[in-house]
TORPASE-178802 format. One record per residue (C-alpha): y, x, z. Coordinates in steps of 0.02 Angstrom, whole numbers, padded with zeros to 5 digits, always signed. Each point is the difference from the previous one (the first is absolute). Example, Ala and Ser with C-alpha at 12.3 -4.5 7.8 and 13.67 -1.06 7.14 Angstrom:
! residues 2
-00225+00615+00390/+00172+00069-00033/
This chain:
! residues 713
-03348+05369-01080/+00061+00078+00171/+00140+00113-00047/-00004+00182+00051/+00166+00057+00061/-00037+00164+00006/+00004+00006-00193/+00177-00087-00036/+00062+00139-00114/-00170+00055-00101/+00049+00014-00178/-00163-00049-00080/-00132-00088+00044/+00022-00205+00038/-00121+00000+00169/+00103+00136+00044/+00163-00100+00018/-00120-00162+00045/+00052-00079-00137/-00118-00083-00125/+00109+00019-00185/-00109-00105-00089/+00062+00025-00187/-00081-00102-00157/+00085+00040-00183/-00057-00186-00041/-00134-00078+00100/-00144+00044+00086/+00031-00071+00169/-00155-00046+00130/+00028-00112+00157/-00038+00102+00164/+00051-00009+00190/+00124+00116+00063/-00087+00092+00130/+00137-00004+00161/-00033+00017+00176/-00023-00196+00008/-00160-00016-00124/+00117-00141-00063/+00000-00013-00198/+00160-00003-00097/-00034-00122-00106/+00146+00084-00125/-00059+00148+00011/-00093+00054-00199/-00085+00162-00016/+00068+00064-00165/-00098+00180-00055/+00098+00136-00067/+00039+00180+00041/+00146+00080+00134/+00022+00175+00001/+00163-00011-00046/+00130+00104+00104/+00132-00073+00133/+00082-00002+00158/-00015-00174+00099/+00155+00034+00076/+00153-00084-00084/+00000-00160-00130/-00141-00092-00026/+00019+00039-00187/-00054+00192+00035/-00193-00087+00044/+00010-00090-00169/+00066+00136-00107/-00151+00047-00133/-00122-00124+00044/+00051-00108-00144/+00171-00042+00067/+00157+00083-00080/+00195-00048+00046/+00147-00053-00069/+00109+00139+00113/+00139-00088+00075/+00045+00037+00203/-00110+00131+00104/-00106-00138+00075/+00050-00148-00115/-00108+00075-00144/-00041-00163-00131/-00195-00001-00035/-00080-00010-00157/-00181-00053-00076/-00078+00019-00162/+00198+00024-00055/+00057-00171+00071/+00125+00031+00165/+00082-00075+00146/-00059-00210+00025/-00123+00020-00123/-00100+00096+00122/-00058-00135+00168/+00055+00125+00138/-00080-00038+00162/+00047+00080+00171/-00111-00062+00151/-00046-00129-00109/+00178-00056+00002/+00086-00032-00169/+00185+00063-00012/+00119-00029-00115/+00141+00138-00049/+00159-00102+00063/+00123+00128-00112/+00071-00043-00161/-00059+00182-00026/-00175-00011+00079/+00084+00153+00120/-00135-00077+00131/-00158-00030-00079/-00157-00057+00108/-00070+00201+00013/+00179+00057+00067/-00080-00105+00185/-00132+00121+00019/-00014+00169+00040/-00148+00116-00046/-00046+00040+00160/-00025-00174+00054/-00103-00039-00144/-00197-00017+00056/-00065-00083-00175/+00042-00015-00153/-00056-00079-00163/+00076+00005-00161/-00096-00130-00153/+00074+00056-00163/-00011-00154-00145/-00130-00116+00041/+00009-00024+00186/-00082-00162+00062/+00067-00165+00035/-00033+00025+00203/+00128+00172-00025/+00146-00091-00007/+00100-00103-00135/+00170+00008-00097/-00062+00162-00075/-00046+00047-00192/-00015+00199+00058/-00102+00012+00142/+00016-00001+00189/+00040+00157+00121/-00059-00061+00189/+00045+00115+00113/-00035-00013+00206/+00043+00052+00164/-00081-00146+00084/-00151+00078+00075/-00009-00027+00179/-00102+00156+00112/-00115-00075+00158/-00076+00109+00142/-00154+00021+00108/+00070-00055+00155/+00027-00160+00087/+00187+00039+00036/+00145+00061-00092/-00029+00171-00053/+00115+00137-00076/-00104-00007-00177/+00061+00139-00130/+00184+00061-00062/+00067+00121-00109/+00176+00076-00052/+00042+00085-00169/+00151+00083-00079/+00042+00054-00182/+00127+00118-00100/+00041-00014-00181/+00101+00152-00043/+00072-00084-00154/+00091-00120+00060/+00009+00060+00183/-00104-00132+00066/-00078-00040+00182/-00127-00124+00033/-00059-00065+00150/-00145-00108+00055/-00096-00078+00148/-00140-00130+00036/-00053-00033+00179/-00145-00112+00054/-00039-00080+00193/-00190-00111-00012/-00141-00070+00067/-00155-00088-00068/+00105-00157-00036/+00181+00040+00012/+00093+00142-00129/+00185+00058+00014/+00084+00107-00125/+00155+00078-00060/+00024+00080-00164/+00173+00093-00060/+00055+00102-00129/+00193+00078-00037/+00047+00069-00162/+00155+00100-00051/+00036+00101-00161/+00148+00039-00072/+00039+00018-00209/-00161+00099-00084/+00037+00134-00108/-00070+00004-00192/-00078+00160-00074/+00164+00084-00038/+00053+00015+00169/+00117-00152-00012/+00021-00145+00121/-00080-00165-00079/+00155-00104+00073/-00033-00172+00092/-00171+00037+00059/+00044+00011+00188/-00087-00139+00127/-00027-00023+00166/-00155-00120+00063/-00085-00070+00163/-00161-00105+00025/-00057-00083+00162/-00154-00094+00014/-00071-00084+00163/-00201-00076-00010/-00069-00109+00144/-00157-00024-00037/-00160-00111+00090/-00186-00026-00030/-00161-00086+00057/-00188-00005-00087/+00070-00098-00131/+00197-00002-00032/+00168+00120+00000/+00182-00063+00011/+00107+00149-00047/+00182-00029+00027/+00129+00153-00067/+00178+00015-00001/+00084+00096-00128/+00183+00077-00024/+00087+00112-00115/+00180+00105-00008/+00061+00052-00167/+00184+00067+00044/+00016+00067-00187/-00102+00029-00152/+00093+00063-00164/-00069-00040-00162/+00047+00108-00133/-00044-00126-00161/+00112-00156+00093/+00185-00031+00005/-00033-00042+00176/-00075+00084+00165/-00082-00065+00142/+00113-00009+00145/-00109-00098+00122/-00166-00059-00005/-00077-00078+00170/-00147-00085+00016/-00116-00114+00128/-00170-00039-00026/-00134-00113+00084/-00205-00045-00033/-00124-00102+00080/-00176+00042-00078/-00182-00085+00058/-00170+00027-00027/-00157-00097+00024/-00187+00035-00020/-00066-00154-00074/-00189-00073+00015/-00123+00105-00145/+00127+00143-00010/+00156-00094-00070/+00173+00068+00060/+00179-00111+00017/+00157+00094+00007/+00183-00087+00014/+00138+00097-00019/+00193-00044+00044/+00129+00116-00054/+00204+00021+00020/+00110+00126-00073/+00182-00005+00008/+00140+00134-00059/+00186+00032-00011/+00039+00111-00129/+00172+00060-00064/+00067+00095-00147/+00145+00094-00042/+00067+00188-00019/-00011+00152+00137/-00032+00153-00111/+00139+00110-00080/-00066-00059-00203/+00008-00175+00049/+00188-00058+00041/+00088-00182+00059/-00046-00128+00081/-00120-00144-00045/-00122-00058+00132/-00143-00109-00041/-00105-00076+00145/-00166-00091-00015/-00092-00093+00119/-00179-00038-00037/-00149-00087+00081/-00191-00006-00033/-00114-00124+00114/-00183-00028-00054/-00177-00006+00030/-00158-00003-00080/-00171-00075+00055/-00171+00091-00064/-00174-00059+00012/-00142+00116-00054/-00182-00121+00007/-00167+00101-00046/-00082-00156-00096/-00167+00081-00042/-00102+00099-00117/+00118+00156-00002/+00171-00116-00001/+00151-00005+00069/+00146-00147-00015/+00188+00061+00050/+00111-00141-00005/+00199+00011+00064/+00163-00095+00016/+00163+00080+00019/+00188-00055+00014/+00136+00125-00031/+00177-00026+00013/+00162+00114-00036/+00171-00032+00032/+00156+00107-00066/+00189-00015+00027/+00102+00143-00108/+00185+00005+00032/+00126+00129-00049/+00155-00010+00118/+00164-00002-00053/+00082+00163-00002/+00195-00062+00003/+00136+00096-00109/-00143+00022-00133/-00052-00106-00155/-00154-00037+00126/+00062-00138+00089/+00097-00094+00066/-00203-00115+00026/-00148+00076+00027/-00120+00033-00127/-00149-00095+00011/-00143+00061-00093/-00152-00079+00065/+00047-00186+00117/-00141-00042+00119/-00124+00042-00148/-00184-00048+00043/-00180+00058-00087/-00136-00082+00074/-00181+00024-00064/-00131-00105+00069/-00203+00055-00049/-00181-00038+00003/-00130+00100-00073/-00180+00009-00006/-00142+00157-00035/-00165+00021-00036/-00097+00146+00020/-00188+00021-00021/-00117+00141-00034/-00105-00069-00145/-00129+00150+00005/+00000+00162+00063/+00092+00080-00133/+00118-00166-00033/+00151-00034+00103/+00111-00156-00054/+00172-00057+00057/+00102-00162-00046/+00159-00083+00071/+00117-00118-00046/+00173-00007+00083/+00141-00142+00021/+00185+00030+00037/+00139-00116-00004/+00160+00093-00002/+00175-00066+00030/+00179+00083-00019/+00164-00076+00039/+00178+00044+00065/+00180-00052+00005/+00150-00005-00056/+00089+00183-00034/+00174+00049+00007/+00096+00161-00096/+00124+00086+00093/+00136-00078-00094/+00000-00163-00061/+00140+00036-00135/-00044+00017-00176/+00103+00178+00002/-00020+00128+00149/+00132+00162+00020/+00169+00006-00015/+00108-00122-00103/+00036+00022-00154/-00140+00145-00017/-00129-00114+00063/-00200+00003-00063/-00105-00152-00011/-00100-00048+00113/-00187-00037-00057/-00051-00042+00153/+00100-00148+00039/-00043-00071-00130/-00207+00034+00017/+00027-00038+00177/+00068-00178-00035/-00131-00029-00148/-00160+00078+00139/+00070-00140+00137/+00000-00140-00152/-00193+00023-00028/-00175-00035+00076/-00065+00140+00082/-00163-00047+00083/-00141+00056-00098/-00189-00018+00028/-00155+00099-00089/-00176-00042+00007/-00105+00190+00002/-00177-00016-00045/-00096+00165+00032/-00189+00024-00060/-00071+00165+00035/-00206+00056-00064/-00065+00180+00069/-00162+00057-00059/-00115+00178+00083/-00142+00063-00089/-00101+00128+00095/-00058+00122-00145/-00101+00090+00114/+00026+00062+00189/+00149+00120-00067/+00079-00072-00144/+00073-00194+00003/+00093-00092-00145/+00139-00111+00068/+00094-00162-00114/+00134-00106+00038/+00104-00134-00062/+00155-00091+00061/+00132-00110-00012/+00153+00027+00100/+00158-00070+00046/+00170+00038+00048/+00151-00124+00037/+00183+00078-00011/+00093+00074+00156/+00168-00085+00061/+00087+00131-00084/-00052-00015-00158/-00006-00193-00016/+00182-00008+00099/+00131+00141-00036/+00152-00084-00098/+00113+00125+00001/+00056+00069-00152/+00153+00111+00015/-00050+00189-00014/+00031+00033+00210/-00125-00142+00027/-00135+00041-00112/-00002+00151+00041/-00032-00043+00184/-00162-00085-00061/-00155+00126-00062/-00149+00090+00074/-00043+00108-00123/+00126+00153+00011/+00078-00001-00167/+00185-00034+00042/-00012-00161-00137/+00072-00160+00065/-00122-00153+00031/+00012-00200-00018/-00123-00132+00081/-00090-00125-00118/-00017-00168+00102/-00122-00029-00134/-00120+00112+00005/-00185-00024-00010/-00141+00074+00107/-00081+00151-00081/-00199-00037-00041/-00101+00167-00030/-00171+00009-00044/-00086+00157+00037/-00152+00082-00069/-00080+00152+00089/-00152+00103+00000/-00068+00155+00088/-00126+00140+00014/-00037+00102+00182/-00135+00123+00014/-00036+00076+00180/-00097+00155-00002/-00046+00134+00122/+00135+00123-00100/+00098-00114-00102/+00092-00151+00029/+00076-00095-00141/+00084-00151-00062/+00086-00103-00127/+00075-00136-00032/+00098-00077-00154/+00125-00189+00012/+00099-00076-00099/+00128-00146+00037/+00059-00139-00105/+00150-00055+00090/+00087-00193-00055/+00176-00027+00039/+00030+00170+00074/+00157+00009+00106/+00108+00116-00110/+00187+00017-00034/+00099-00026-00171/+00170+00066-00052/+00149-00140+00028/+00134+00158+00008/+00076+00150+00032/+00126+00122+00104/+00042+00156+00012/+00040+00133+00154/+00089+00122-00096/+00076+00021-00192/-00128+00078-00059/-00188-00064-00055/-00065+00082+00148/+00066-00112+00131/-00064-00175-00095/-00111-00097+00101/-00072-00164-00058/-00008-00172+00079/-00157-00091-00017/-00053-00188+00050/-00203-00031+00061/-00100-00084-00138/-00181-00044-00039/-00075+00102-00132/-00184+00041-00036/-00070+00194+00040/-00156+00096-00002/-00039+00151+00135/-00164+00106-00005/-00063+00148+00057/-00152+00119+00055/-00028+00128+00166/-00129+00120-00002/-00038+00094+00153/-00147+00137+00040/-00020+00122+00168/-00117+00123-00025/-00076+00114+00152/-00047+00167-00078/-00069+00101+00163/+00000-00016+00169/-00038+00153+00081/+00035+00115+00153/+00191-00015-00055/-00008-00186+00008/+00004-00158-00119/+00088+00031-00178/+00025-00133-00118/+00116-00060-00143/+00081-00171-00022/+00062-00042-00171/+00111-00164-00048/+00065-00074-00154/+00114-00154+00004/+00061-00092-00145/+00131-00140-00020/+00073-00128-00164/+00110-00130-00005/+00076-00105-00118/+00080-00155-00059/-00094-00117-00111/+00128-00005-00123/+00051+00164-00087/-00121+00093+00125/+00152+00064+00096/-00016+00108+00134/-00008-00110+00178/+00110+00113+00155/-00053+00129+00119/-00197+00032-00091/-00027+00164+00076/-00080+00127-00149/-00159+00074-00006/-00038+00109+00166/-00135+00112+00058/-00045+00094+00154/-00116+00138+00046/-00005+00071+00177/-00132+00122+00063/-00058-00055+00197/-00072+00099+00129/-00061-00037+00183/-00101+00119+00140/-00007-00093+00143/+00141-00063+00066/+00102+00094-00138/+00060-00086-00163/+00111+00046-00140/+00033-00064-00164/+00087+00089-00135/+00040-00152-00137/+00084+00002-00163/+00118-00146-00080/+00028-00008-00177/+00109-00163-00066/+00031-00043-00178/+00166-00002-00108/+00061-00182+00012/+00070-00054-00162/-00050-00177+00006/+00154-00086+00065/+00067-00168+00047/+00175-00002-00140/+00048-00155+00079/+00023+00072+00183/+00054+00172-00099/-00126+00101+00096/-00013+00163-00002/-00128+00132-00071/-00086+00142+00085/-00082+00148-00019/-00144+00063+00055/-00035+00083+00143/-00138+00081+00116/+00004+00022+00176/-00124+00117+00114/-00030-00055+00215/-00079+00094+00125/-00064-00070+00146/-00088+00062+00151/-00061-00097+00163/-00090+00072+00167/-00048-00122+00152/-00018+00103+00148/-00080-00116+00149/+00143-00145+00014/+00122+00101-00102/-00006+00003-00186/+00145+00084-00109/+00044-00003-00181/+00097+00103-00126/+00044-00047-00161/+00092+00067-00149/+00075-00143-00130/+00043+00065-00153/-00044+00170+00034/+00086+00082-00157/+00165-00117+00042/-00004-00071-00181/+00143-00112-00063/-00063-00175-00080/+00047-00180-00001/-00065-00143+00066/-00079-00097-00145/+00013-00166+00135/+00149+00069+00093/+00129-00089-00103/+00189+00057-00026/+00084+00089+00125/+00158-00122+00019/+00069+00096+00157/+00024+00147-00118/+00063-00092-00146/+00142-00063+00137/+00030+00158+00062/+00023+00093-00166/-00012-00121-00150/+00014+00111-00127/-00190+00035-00046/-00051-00156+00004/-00141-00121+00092/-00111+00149+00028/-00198-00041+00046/-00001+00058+00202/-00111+00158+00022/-00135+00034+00095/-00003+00127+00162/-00027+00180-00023/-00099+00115+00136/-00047-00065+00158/-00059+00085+00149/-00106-00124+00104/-00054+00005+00196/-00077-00128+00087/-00097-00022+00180/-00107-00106+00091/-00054-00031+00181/-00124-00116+00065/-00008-00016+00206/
């Protein structure tokens, strides 16, 4: 799909931005060939129907594309948002970015694979809720999110050619923010070179009331270079990626993001085979530096954390036509992740006089075949089945506290020091541990008639643990701590042995397509076996009074259940002299529990809806929408999560292209409501700054005055 510069910061519509967001609440997935300059097919590429007429701005994170398509976030950092699926978050969810799978090297998950990608770099972008197939991606029980700038632009000419470039710029009046992007493109018929860019900088957002949401500042860059070449039959793309994170504060950590830089590097190929097949290999490297510490005024001291972490793989695909309406995609893929986690000394402290070393040359290395059928028994029968293999190994070494004494402070008013101790018992055991995944996957499409289609699916999926949850041995309150992605200021310890979760997923799902209405449904429910969880091993408190107790929890294996149901409906009532009018309705619903006593499972966002009246004449859009989220009272008592109320919020948005220009305006939160974040977690910069209310949840921002622009040449 050739991307159209000229449309970088449309709001609405997904050829707009030239990007495909192709979302499924489930299933229904079809192979087809993305459509580039080259005629060359992705083989990855899996056309998955749904609707997108939901608002945004495709400058800033990659998250803002995502954002109501099925995908909601566990807030954390301005572009280090956590994703979640069908109420399952972070490594549940098979992230892919150019293909590429990246781990978050951060005892936090402060850099998760989305933070590498800007919006405006973006050109596709799928998102398989549930039962996504075999040939998606592994190590998932959630779903997989694919998103891709990897689409290399070809002229008419025999020589290098200036092709098509944009630039764009953005203001967020709540939190005084300025974005910035650029993509530049030089081609002939065989050769394509490109640049893409994007810089981000906000500062704290204010809530509702007027009052600064503390630790929310960032500043971000992305630089991407494609070389890219072609003939009848093949591409070789080659890109070079880098990124800049000089701070990010997270409001629900102890820590901050001090430094975060980045280096990136693909290799993909394509090949036409004999009767229509297609080959693609794929090579990938990704390698960051990232550091943690203090450097806002709520966050005091000094503890640095630095983690260095590598990916390298690559994955082989094969897609064979055999025959009477069927296709055979077969693939092998290696993927490999190192991580070394070290917490210097800081000398005159009870942190030192070592190093603390969290993570020691820790490995995860997956290696993967799969195999998927797909064959088009009739004309109103599709069928899908695949059947996927991983081998999955984790190891590391030996650890080391920062003291080796069984006491740390002062003598004679000494404390004890747990982590001596659970350092000297980690270093005493076998670490290495390997997991056999078996994935099965069945997808079923009935064609009801030529507007209405029934869609099944059933799965099993698998998931083996992350080196953080297998290896973290600390166990003193600082450490633990240190050790937690999921914002609720509890302290965490690694479980060496953990099990890989198993989830088997059942989903099914109604679409009708008509010349005024468009609708569709779609219910799931997941049965999940030795889900990753946490149980209660202890306590501690940040202040005298109840308020400031936190818990401290260890990983365990425990058995949970997650379903759910989206209905969605768009309705075009006239179009007339005045233009197109129609209404888009959504309701979203979310449960999660534990087998045993049918306890509430974390971060299940409550029942939401959303109504938003749309309008377009020409090259004129707007879009008035309306955002109504549930009370949450189903909590998680073991992390001591929070409740919220509920709360409604009301956007205006309004878009005009104007030849190569096109500028938007947009209101957020137009009546500047105060709420919470039901996902947003505990604000633990404001607990440190002024601990005597508590772990309050972190609220949301109040008005926003939006204005972006774009300009092709």
């Amino acid at each position: 799909m050739a991307a159209n510069s000229a449309y970088l910061s449309h709001p609405f519509k997904t050829s707009v931005i030239s990007s495909s967001l192709a979302i499924a609440m489930g299933l229904s997935l079809a192979p087809q060939a993305m459509a580039d300059d080259s005629e060359l097919a992705n083989i990855e590429r899996l056309e998955v129907h749904g609707q997108q007429t939901e608002n945004r701005n495709t400058l800033g994170s990659a998250e803002n594309l995502l954002k109501g398509q099925g995908v909601d976030f566990s807030e954390a950092g301005g572009v280090s948002a956590l994703p979640i699926l069908n109420g399952m978050m972070g490594d549940r969810i098979k992230v892919l970015v150019d293909g590429a799978d990246i781990t978050a090297s951060c005892a936090n998950q402060m850099n998760p694979p989305l933070s590498y990608i800007s919006a405006n770099q973006v050109t596709t972008a799928e998102v398989i809720a549930g039962v996504s197939p075999v040939s998606a991606g592994g190590d998932n029980i959630a779903g997989v999110i694919k998103v891709s700038s990897l689409n290399p632009k070809f002229g008419e000419s025999d020589s290098i050619k200036w092709n098509n470039g944009d630039i764009s710029t953005g203001y967020r009046s709540v939190s005084d923010t300025l974005l910035l992007g650029t993509n530049a493109t030089v081609a002939s018929k065989n050769i394509s070179l490109s640049y893409q860019g994007a810089y981000e900088d906000a500062n704290s957002y204010k809530d509702g009331n007027g009052d600064k949401v503390i630790d929310t500042l960032y500043r971000a860059q992305n630089h991407a270079l494609t070389a890219a070449w072609r003939d009848e039959t093949q591409q070789v793309a080659i890109k070079l990626t880098h990124q800049n994170i000089p701070f990010q504060g997270f409001a629900n950590q102890y820590m901050d993001m001090t430094d975060n830089k980045s280096y990136g590097a693909l290799a993909h190929y394509q090949l036409k085979l004999d009767d229509d097949g297609e080959f693609s290999a794929q090579f990938n490297w990704h390698g960051v530096k990232h550091e943690m510490g203090f450097f806002t005024p709520e966050k005091t001291g000094k503890m640095p954390m630095n983690t260095e972490g590598d990916d390298y793989s690559y994955q082989l695909h094969w897609r064979l036509p055999m025959g009477d309406d069927s296709t055979l995609l077969v693939g092998q893929e290696f993927y490999s992740y190192h991580l070394d986690d070290v917490w210097p000394a800081v000398p005159g402290t009870m942190m030192a006089p070592n190093d603390y070393i969290n993570i020691n040359d820790g490995e995860r290395r997956r290696a993967a075949v799969y195999g998927e059928w797909q064959q088009d028994l009739s004309p109103s029968w599709w069928l899908s089945a695949g059947v996927r293999f991983e081998y999955v190994t984790t190891n590391t070494g030996e650890v080391q506290a920062y003291s080796p004494s069984s006491m740390i402070g002062a003598p004679m008013m000494g404390m004890p020091n747990m982590d001596a101790a659970a350092a000297q018992a980690f270093n005493e055991m076998d670490t290495e541990r390997n997991d056999d995944l078996i994935d099965a996957t069945l997808l079923a499409r009935y064609q009801l008639s030529t507007n209405q289609q029934l869609e099944f699916g059933l799965a099993r999926k698998n998931r083996a643990p992350n080196l953080y949850e297998r290896y973290s041995w600390g166990r003193g309150t600082m450490a633990t701590t240190m050790i937690g992605w999921y914002g609720d200021g509890n302290g965490y310890v690694g479980n060496p042995d953990l099990k890989p979760e198993t989830a088997h997923t059942l989903s099914a799902a109604y679409k009708y397509n008509g010349d005024s209405w468009q609708v569709s449904t779609t219910a799931w429910y997941t049965a999940v076996t030795d889900y990753i969880d946490a149980e209660v091993i202890g306590s501690f408190s940040r202040t005298s009074s109840a308020d400031g107790k936190r818990n401290i929890l260890q990983f365990t294996n425990l058995d949970a259940n997650l379903y759910g149901a989206r209905f969605n409906a768009l309705y075009q009532f006239a179009e007339t002299s005045t233009g197109k009018w129609q209404v888009l309705g959504k309701v979203n619903v979310t449960r999660g529990e534990r087998d045993e006593g049918n306890e509430p499972l974390y971060q299940i966002k409550p029942l939401q809806t959303e109504l938003a009246l749309q309008h377009q004449l020409g090259n004129w859009e707007n879009s008035l929408s309306w955002q109504w989220v549930a009370t949450k009272d189903r909590v998680d008592d073991r992390r001591l999560e929070n409740e919220t109320d509920s709360y409604s919020l009301l956007n205006l948005n309004s878009s005009m292209k104007w030849q190569d220009l096109t500028v938007t305006f947009a209101v957020n939160n137009l009546f500047d409501s105060y709420y919470e974040l039901p996902l947003g977690g505990v604000s633990v910069a404001e607990f440190k700054a002024d601990n005597t209310n508590g772990f309050k949840q972190i609220a949301g921002a109040g008005r926003s005055f939006e204005l972006s622009a774009s300009y092709a040449f």
